[in-house]
N, C-alpha and C positions, 0 to 999 in steps of 0.2 A: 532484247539485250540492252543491257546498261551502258553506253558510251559517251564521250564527252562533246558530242555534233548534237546537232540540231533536234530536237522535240520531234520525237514522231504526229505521225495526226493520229486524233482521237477515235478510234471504232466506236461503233453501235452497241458493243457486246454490254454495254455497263449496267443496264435494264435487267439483263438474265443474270447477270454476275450479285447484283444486288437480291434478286429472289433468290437467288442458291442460297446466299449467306442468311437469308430472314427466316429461309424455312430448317436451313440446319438449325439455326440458334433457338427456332420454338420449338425443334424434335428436342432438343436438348433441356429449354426453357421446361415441358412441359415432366422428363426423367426426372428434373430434380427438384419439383416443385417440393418437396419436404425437408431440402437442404434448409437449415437451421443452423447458428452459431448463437455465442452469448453474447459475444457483444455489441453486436448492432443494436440488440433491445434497451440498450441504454438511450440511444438515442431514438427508438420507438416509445420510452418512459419519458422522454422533451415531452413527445409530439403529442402522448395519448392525455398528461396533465394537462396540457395545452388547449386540446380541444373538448379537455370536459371543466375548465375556465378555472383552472388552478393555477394557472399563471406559465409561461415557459422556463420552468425549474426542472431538474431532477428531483428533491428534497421538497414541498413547498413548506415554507413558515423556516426552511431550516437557518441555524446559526449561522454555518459556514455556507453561502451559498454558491457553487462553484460553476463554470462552464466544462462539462466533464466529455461532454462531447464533440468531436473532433468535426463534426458534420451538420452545425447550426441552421444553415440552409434546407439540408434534405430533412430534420427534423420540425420545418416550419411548413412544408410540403406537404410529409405524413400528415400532420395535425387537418388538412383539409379533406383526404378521406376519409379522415376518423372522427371526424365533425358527421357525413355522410353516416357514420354506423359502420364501414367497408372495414376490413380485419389491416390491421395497420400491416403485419408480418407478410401476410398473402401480398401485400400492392407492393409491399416493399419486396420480395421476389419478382415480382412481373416488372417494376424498373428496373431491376437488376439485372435481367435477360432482356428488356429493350434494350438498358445502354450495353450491355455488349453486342449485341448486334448492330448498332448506330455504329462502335466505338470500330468493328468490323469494318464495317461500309465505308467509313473515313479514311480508311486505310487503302478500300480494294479506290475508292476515288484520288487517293493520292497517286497511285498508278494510275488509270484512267487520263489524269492532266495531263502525263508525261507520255502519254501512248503506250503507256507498257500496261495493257490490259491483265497479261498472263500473270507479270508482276504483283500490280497489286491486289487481285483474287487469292494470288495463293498467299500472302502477306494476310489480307482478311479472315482468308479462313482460317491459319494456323493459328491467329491471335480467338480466332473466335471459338476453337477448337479446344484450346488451350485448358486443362483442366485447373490449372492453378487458381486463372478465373471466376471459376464458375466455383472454387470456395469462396470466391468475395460476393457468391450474389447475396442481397440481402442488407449487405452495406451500400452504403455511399459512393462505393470504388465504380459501380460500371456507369455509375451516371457522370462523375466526376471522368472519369476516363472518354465517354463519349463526348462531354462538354470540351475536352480539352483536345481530342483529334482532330474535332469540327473546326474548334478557333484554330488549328494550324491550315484545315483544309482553306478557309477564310482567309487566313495571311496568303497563301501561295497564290489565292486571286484577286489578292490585294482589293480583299476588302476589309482593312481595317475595324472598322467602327463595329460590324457584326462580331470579329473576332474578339474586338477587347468586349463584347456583351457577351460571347461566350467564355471566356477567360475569367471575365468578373463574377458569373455565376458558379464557375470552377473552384477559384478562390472562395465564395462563401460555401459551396458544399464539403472542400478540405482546407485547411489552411495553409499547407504546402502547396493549393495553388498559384501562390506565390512567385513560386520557381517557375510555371505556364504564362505568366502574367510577364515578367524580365525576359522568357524565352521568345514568347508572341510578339514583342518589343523590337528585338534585337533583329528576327528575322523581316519585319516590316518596315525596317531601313531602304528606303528607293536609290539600290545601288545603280538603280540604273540611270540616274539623274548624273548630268556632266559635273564631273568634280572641279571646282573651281573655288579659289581662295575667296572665296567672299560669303558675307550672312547668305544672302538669298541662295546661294547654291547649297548649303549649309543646312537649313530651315527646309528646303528639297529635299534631303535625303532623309529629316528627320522627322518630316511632317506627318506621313505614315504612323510611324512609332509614336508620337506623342498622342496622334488622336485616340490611336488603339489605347493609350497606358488612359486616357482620359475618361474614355465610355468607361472601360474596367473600374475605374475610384467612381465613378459614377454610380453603378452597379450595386458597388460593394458598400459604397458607405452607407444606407440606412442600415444595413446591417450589423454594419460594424455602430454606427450609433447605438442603436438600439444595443446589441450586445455589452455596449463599454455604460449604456445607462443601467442595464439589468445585472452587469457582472463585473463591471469596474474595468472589463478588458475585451477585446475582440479574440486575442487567442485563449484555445484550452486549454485550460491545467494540463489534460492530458499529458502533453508533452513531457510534463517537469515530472508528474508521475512514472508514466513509463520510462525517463532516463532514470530514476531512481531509483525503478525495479531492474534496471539492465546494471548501474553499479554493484547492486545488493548482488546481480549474480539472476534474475529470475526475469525467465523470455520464454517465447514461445516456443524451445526447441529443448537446447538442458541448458543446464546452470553455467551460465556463464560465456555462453554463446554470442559470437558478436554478430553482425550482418550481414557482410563478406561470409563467413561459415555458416548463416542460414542458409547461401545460396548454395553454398556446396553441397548442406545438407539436404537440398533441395534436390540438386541433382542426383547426388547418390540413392533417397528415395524412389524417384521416378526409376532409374535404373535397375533396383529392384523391382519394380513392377512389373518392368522388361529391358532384355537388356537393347531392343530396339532402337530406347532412348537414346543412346551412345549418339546417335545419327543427328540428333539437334544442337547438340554442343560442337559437333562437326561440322556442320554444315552453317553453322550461323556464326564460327570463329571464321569460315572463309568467306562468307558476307563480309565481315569487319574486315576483314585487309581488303576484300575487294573495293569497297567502301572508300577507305582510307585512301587506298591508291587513285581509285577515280577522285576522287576529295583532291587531294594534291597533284593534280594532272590536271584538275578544271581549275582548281586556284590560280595555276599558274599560268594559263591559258586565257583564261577571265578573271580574274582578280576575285573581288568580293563577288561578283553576280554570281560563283559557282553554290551559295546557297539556299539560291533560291532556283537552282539548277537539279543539284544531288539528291537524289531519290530518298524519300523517307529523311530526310536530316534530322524534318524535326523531333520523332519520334525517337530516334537515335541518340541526340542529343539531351532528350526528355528524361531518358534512360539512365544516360551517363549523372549525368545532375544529381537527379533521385537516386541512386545507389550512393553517390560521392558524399550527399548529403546525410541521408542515413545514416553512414559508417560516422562520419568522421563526429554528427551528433552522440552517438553513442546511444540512438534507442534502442530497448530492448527489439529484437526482434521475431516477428509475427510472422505468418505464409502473408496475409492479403499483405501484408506494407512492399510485396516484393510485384504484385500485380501491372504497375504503373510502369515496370520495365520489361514487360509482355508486348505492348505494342513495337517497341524499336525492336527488340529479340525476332519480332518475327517479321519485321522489316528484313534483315540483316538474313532471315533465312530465306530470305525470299530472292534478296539479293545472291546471295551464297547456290541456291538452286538456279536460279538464271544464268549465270556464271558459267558454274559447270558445263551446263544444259548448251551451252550456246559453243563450247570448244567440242563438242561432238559434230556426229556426221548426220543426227536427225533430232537436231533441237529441242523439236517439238513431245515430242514421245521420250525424249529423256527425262525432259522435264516433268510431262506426267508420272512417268516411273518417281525421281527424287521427291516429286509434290507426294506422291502412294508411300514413300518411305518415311516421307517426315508426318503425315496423319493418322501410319498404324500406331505407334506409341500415344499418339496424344487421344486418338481414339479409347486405346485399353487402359489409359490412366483416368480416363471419365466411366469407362465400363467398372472400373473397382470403387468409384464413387457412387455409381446408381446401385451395385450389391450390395453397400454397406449403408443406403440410404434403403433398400428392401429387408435387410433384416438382416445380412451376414456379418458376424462378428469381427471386430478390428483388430489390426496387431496389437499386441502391449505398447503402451504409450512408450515406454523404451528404447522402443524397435523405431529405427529411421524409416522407416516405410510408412510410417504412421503418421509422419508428417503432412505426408500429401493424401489427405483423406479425410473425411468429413468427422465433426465431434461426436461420439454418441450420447453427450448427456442433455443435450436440451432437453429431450422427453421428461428425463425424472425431475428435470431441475422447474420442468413449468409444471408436474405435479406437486411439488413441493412447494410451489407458489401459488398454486389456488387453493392448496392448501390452508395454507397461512393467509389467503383473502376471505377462508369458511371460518375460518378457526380463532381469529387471533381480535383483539378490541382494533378499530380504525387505528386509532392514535399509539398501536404496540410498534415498537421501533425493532428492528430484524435487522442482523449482523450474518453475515456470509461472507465468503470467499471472492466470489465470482461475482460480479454483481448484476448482470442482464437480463435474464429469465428468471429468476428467479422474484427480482426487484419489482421487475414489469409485471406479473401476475399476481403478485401478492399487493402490489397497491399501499404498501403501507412506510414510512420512513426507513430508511434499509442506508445501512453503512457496511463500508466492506474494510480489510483488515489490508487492502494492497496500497493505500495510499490514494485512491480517486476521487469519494467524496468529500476526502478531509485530506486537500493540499496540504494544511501546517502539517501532518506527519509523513512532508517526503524526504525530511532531511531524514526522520526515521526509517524509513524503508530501505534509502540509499545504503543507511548501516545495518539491515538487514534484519531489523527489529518488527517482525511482523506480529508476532503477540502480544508487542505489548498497548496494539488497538482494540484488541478484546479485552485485555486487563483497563483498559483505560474510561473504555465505555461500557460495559457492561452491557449488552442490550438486552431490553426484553423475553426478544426469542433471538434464537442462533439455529441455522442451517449449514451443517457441516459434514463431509464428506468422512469415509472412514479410512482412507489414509491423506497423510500430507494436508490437512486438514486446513491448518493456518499458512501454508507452503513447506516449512522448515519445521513446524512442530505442530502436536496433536496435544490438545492439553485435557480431552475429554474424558482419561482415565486417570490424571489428578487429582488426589483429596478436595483439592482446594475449590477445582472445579465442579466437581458435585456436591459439594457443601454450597454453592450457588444454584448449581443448574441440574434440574430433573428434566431427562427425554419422553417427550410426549408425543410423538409421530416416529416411523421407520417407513424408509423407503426402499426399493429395491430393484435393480435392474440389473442383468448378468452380465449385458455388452458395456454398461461403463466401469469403467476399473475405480473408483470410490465410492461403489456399490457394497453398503448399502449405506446412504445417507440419516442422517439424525436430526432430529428437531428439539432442539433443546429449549425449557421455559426456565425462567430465571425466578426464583421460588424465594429469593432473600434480596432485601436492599441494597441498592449499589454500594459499593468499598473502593472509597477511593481515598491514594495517601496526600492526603491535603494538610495535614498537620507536620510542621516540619520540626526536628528535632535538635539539627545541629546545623550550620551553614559554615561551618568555618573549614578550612582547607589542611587538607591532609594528606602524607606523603604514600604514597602506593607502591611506588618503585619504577625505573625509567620514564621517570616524566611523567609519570602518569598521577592524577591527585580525584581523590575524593570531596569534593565541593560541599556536598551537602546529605544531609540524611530526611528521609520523612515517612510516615508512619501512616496509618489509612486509621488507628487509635494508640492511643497511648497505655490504652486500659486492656490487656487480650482476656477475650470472650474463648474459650476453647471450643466451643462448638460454631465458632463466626472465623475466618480465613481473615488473618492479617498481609498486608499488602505492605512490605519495606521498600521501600521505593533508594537508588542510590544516585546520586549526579557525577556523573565522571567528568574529567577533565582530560583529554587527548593529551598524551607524551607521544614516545617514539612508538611505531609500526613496529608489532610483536607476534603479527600472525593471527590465529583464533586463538583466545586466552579464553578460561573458564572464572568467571570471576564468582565466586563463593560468598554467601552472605548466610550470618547465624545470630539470632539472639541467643548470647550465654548469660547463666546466672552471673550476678555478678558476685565475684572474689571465690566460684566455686567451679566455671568452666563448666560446666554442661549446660544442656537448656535446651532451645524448642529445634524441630526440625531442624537440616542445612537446606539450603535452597543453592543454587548454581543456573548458571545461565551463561552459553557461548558470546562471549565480545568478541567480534569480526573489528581488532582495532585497526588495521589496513584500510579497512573503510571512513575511519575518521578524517577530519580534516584537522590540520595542526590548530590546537590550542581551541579545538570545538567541545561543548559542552552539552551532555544529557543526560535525562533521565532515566532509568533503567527499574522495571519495578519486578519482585519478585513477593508472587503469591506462598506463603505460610500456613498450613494448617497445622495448628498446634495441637500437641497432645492431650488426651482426655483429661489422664490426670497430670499436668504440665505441674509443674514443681509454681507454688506461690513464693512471688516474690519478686524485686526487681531485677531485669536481664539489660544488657548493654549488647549494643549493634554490633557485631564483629564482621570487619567484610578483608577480603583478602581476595588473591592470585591463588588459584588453585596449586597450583606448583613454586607458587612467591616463597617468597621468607618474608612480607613484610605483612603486619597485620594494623588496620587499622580499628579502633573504636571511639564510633561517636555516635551519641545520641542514647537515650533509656527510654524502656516502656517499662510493664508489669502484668504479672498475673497477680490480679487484684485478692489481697488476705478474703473478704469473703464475711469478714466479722460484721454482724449487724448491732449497733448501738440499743444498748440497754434501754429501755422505756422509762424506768425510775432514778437512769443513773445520774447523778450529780456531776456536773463539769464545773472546774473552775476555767476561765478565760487566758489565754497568751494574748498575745499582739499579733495580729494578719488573720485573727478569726480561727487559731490552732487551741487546743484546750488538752485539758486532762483529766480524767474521772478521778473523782473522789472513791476510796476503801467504805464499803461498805461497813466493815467490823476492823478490827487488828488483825493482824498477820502475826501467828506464833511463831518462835524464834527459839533454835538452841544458842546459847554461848560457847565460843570455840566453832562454831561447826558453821556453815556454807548456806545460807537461805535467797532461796529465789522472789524477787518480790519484781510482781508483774505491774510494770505500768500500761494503765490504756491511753494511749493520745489519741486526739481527734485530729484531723487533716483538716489546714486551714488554706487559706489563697496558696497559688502554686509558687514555688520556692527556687531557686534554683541553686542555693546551697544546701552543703547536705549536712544538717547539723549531728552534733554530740550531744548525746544525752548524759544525766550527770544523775545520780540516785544517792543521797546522803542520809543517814542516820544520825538524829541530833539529838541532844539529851537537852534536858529542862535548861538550861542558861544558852542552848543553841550552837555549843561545842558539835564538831562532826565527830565523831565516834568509829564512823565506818562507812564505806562509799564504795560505788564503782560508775568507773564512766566507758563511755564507748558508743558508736554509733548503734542507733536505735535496729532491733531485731540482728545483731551483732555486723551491721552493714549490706545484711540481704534486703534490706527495707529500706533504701534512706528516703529522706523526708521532700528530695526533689522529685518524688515518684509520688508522693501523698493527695490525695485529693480532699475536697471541700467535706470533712462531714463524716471522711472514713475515719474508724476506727481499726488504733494500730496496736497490740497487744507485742508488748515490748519485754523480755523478761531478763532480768538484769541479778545473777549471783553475786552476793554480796556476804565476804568474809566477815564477820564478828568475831573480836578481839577474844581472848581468854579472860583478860583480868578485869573486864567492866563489870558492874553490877546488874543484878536481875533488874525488871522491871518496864515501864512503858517510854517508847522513843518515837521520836517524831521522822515520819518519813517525808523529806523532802526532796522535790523534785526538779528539772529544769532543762533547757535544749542551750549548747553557744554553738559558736563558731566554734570549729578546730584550730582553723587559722590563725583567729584573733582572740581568743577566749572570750567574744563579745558574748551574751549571751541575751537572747531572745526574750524580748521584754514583756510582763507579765500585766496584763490588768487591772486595773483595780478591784480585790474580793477581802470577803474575810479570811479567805487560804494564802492569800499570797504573805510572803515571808521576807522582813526589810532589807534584806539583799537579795529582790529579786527572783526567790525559788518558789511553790508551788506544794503548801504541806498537804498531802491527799490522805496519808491515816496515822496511824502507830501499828510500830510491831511490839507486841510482846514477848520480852526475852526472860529466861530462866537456864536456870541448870539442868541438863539433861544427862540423866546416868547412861553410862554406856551398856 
């Protein structure tokens, strides 16, 4: 029984209490040796580059080279049995069921110190029991968790120095060791030194705490060196990723899930499993008042000494932190990020069952009975992890039940990666979802679309823009699941996307629900909008502005997917808006595909600016001609246009034909023969221009009829191909077949007139300066032939 007198003495029993828990955890260690997750493999891909002397990257050689993993230590570890040849995956299971067993043993020892043998056993085993657990093995979590009971077992026997070695090693295998490293600190204050106003009494009670904080930086700084020289920093991206997948709305549970309701979701899971569970949430909320109340009964009684008094603090404490911290960061939330507050929970149940146990009339045997009620549940919740780890099908990922239960995709996900290690050139770079098993078996450059390998796109993710890291990079090959593919969208039944990407591998498993996976190869050159069209700013409506326009070509290929790329400007929070973007003809309103794409603008930050791209597959036979950007509010009223591309006329320049010269390298064929001509009546006389340097006005063209002393007689002006062609769309060389009707008078005389030609400004009547030829005309024009006109009977 917990009370606030004097330390019981220590029993014998600690020797059998520590083989119960070693051999439960290997009956256990050895059920789920096939437990598998993806993400640990990220940092099993540190360890394995590492020790075949690729350097300690994820990426090697990559541009962005990021610390993506959360567990730089255990990843320097791996790399020394895979230097051995030993299977990186297997050794990292087998630490994982050591350090829960350690991470046990710490705990039944934390009882032990205080004489509460019964205590701390059943604290050991219900942490050790715990199925939540024993989804983090694999990861970093049970070694980090062993490291960090040990360093409190070390403060409570005030051995400092061991404890910050264990604290420091905690800190490099997570970087939330942190939080163990300020906790190991606080409680290695030597309350028990006489408080007296002076240094030396002072420098007493914090000698403890400083040496502990010192071994710790001791520890940790090569690490931290080396990582801040290899990565520019000692912490992981991670972090900034995952809060960026938690604003977008995407955690491990559903959309938009915060921490605080993973754990609920946590417990209403297990509850489904059985409703036995009810019994832990019971029994471990009357631990914490019990707790509390001894807490504040020994505080008052002994001042600070009560904690290094109160049973379990530290872990309790551990708990509190790591949950306060989590929430209040805003990461998304994961099952294992909730592990670290398994040790104090079963503290607190342990306390909660002694409790009880000890207002009865046979202690002893009560306590066995509430220890038997609080192990059936955690027993049957490990029993539906070892069936679904033998082969029995999982809930729908939908189902809260599903939570607490092992992945079933590693399997397909690592054949699809050695896959791609038989199949694919070294140097092919692979785009996925997930990035762990997959990444780690295929061995080959590997980007994923959540934001991990490429920090710069977490302001993207944040706003919930996960496609547009497939549009952006285009990779090689892509492995992608058949639903929820990129999270929010599946683009692989998209024109635009098989106009790039042919499937050349299917995979298939019945127990994973994005079953059956695709291997897509990328069969055409990347497209990307690097040519910008227009940067000037324009009104969208509530605040909201369009920045800039750009184009992946200026010139659309109908058989090649054009990329409009848009850059917003953040106005006011409007909800999910669809924002629309269209090339239309220009001055005719139709034209190629619409494209659309969900803006999550509540994700914006005020007065932030992005890029946003939408894939175009244009139609076969797409109308020739120039089209203007039209983007808009799917439900707005305001329509912006800026920027021009074209579907290119197509016309190949004559081999014999005669050009005479403009100014910027533009020209105009010469008539081969006259062009016959009634009088009175409407003739069409076709000019060919050539495309000279790029323009960005769009001139007028001018067609005059001039008789022998160079009178015009008859004319027509107007922009070239009646304004579906202007000449800021022209290119070096093209030929533009312009045809311009041109009235002839009644009352002129028959015979041969000179056709002259020439481009101004509209604006200014400047007109477009002509080279020096024999064609060119003393004001300027460009004579290209004669029309011969006569009388035609009707």
């Amino acid at each position: 029984m917990i009370a606030t007198k004097a330390i019981k003495p220590r029993s014998r029993n600690l020797p059998l209490a520590l083989l119960a828990l070693i051999f439960v955890g290997l009956v256990l260690g050895v059920f789920t040796r096939s437990l598998r997750f993806d993400d640990p493999f990220i940092t099993y891909r540190f360890a394995d580059n590492l020790a075949r002397g690729l350097g300690f990257t994820f990426n090697p050689g990559a541009t962005e080279n990021a610390l993506i993993t959360t567990a730089p230590l255990y990843a320097l570890l791996l790399a020394l049995p895979a230097v051995l040849g030993l299977d990186i995956p297997a050794v990292s299971h087998a630490l994982g069921a050591g350090g829960l067993i350690a991470a046990a043993c710490a705990l039944c020892v934390m009882g032990w110190r205080r004489g509460e043998d019964a205590l701390g056993f059943v604290a050991g085993l219900v942490c050790l029991i715990c199925p939540l657990l024993w989804l983090t093995v694999g990861f970093e979590t049970p070694l980090f968790m062993a490291a960090t009971l040990w360093a409190f077992v070390c403060v409570d026997a005030r051995k400092p120095a061991l404890a910050g070695l264990l604290a420091g090693l905690g800190m490099g295998l997570r970087g939330d060791g942190a939080i163990v490293v300020g906790l190991c600190a606080l409680f290695a204050l030597d309350f028990d030194a006489r408080w007296e106003s002076s240094w030396r009494a002072l420098l007493a009670v914090i000698r403890p705490a400083v040496r502990l904080l010192a071994v710790a930086a001791l520890v940790y700084a090569p690490l931290a060196i080396f990582l801040i020289a290899q990565f520019g920093s000692p912490i992981p991206t991670t972090l900034q990723a995952k809060s960026a997948q938690a604003a977008s709305g995407l955690t491990g549970f559903y959309p938009g899930t915060t921490f605080p309701e993973g754990a609920l979701l946590l417990i209403q899971a297990y509850l489904q499993q059985s409703a036995l569970f009810i019994f832990i949430p019971i029994v471990a909320g009357l631990g914490a008042y019990r707790a509390a109340w001894l807490s504040v009964e020994s505080a008052r009684k002994q001042g600070w000494q009560w904690l290094h008094r109160a049973p379990f603090i530290m872990p309790i404490a551990w708990a509190a932190l790591h949950f306060a911290g989590y929430s209040v960061l805003g990461v998304a939330p994961y099952v294992w990020y909730y592990a670290p507050i398994v040790p104090g929970l079963a503290g607190l149940i342990a306390i909660g069952i002694d409790w009880v146990a000890s207002t009865t009339t046979h202690p002893r045997w009560t306590m066995q009975l509430l220890t038997t009620l609080a192990v059936i549940p955690l027993l049957i919740g490990n029993l539906n992890i070892i069936r679904v780890l033998q082969g029995a099908t999982p809930p729908d990922p939908a189902e809260v039940v599903s939570k607490a239960l092992p992945e079933t995709k590693v399997d397909i996900y690592e054949r699809v990666g050695r896959w791609l290690n038989t199949n694919t050139p070294p140097g092919a770079t692979i785009g996925m979802t997930e990035l762990g098993v997959m990444s780690y078996y295929a061995r080959r450059p590997a980007n994923d679309f959540l934001g991990l390998v490429q920090p710069s796109r977490s302001s993207a993710i944040r706003r919930g823009d996960f496609v547009g890291g497939l549009i952006r990079t285009q990779p090689d090959y892509l492995a992608l699941t058949n639903f929820n593919s990129l999270y929010d969208a599946n683009p692989q039944e998209d024109d635009w996307f098989r106009a790039i990407y042919t499937p050349v591998a299917t995979f298939t498993d019945v127990r994973f629900w994005g079953s059956p996976m695709t291997v897509w190869q990328r069969v055409a050159p990347p497209i990307t909008p690097a040519l910008t069209l227009d940067a000037g700013v324009h009104d969208l409506g509530q605040g909201w502005q369009v920045t800039g326009i750009a184009v992946s070509a200026r010139e659309v290929v109908t058989t090649t997917p054009l990329i409009v790329s848009v850059r917003l400007k953040a106005g006011e929070p409007m909800g999910n808006r669809e924002l629309r973007v269209q090339p239309i003809v220009v001055q005719r309103g139709d034209g190629l595909p619409v494209r659309s794409r969900v803006i999550h603008t509540d994700l914006f930050r005020p007065g932030e600016e992005a890029w946003y791209d939408f894939p175009i597959m244009p139609y076969p036979d797409a109308r020739k001609g120039a089209y203007d950007i039209s983007v808009r509010w799917l439900d707005g009223d305001r329509e912006v246009i800026a920027g021009r591309i074209k579907v290119p006329l197509g016309e190949a320049p004559s081999a014999d034909a005669q050009v005479a010269p403009l100014s910027g390298g533009f020209g105009v064929e010469l008539l081969r023969q006259p062009i016959a001509g009634c009088i009175g009546a409407t003739t069409t006389i076709t000019v060919h221009w050539h495309g000279g340097e790029p323009v960005t006005t769009d001139y007028s063209a001018f067609v005059h009829l001039r008789d022998a002393t160079g009178n015009v007689i008859a004319q027509h002006d107007g922009q070239p191909r009646n304004g579906s062609y202007p000449t800021s769309v022209w290119s070096p060389g093209e030929v533009i077949p312009d045809g311009h009707a041109v009235t002839l008078p009644a009352e002129i005389a028959p015979g041969a007139y000179a056709i002259v030609v020439g481009l101004y400004d509209p604006q200014t009547g400047m007109r477009l300066p002509v080279n020096e030829s024999p064609a060119r005309t003393p004001d300027g024009g460009v004579r290209i032939g004669e029309v011969a006109l006569r009388r035609c009977s009707r």
